[in-house]
C-alpha positions as a printed NumPy array, in Angstrom:
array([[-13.416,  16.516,   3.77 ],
       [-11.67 ,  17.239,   0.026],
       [-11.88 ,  21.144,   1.06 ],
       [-10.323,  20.111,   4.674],
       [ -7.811,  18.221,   2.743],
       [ -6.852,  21.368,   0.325],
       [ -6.745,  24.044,   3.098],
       [ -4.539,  21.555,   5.168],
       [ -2.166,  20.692,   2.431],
       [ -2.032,  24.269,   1.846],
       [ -0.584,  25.161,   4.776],
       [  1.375,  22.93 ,   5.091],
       [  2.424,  23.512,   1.932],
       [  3.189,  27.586,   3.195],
       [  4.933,  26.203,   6.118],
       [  7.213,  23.728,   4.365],
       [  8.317,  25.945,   2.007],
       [  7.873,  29.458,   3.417],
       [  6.508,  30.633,  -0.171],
       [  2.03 ,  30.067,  -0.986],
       [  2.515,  27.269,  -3.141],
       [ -1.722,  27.359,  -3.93 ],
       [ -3.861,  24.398,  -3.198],
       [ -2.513,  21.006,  -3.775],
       [ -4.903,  18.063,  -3.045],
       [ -3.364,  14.954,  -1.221],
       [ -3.721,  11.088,  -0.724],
       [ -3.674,   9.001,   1.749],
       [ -0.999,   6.485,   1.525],
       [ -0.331,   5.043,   4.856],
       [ -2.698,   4.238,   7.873],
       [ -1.463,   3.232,  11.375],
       [ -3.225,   2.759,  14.377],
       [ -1.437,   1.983,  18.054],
       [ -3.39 ,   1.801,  21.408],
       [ -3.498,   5.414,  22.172],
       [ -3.723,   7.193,  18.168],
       [ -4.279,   7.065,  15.023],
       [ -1.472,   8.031,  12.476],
       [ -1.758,   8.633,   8.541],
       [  0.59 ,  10.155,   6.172],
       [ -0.492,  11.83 ,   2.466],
       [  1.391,  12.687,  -0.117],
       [  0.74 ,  15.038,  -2.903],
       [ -1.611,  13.366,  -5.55 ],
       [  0.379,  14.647,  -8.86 ],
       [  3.148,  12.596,  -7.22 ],
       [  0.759,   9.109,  -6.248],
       [ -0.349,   8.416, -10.073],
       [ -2.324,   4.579,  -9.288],
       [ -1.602,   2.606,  -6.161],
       [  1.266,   0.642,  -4.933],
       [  4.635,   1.539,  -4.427],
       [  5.713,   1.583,  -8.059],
       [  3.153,   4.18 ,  -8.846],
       [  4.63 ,   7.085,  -6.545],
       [  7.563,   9.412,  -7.568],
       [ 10.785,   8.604,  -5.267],
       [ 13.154,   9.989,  -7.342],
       [ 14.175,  12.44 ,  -4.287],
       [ 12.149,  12.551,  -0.659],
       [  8.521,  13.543,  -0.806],
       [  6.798,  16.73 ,   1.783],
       [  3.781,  14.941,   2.903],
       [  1.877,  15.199,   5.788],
       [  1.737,  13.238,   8.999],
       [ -1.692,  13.396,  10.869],
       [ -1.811,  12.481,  14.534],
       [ -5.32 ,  11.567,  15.935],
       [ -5.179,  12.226,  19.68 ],
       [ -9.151,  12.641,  19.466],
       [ -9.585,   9.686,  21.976],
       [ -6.811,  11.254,  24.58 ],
       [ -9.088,  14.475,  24.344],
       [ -5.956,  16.499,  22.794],
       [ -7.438,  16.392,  19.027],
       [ -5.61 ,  15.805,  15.549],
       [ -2.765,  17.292,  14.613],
       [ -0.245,  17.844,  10.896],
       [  2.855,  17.733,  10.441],
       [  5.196,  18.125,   7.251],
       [  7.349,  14.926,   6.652],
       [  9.594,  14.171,   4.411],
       [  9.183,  10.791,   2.653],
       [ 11.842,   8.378,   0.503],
       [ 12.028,   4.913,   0.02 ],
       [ 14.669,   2.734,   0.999],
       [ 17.692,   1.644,  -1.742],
       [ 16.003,  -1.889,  -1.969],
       [ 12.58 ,  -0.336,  -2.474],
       [ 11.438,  -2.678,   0.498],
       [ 10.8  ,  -0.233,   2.674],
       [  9.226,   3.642,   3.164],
       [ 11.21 ,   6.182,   5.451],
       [  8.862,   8.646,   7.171],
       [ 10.787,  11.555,   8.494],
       [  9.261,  13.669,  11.029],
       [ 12.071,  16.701,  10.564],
       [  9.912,  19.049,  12.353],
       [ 10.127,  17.737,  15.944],
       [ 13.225,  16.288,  15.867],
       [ 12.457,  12.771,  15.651],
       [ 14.749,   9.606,  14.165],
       [ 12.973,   8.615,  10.882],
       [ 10.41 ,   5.705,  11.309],
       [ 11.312,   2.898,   9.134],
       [  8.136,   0.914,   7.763],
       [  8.079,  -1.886,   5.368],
       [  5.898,  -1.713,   2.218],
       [  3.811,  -4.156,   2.982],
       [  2.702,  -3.157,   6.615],
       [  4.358,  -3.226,   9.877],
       [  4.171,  -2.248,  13.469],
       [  6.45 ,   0.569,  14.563],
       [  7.34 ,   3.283,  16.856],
       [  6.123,   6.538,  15.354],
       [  7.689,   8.573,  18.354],
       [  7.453,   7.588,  22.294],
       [  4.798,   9.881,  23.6  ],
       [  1.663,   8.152,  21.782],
       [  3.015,   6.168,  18.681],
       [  4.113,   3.533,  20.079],
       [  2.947,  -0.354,  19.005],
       [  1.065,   1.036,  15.657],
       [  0.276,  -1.276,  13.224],
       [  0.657,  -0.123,   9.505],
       [ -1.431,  -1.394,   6.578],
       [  0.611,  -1.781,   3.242],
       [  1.809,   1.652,   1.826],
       [ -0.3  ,   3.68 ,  -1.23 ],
       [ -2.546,   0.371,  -0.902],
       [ -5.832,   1.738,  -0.003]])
């Protein structure tokens, strides 16, 4: 899994920035989980120093990665860069899925259910953010 993790954040890595950035290890710090996937979003672990929302880096938005498990629909898991900031009143994380297009999702620290897209993340109930 940790070398899945590292080859995965490294190309991600490539394709954010154009430019081998190396291997970077990430965290989990969001889980979701609607009726038809599974969505989870990491962040860069020299940016998540303990957990909570006080112990990540938001001094400008985070690349991350957004993983969507289709494994049930038969169409498999896929990654995405995402950009990730926190809202003015530190209430609530932004997940923006540049890449396709999307309006950024909106989640409150502490858990939610939201709209990831309107394909397959619809009705997806977040756990609290960096709490796991």
């Amino acid at each position: 899994m940790k070398n899945f993790i590292a080859f995965t954040t490294a190309a991600l890595t490539f394709a954010a920035s154009h430019v081998w950035a190396g291997e970077v290890v990430m965290r989990r710090v969001l889980s979701c989980e609607g009726p038809d996937a599974k969505m989870e979003v990491y962040l860069p672990e020299a940016i998540v120093t303990g957990r909570g929302i006080r112990n990540i880096k938001f001094d400008k938005p985070i690349t991350g990665a957004y993983s969507l498990d289709l494994t049930d629909a038969g169409k498999g898991k896929t990654l995405e860069p995402v950009r990730v900031s926190l809202s003015r009143d530190r209430k609530s994380v932004i997940i923006d899925q540049y890449t396709r297009k999307l309006p950024p999702t909106t989640i409150a620290v502490g858990g939610a259910r939201v709209d990831f897209d309107q394909r397959f993340g619809t009705g997806a109930m977040c756990g609290p953010f960096n709490e796991e």
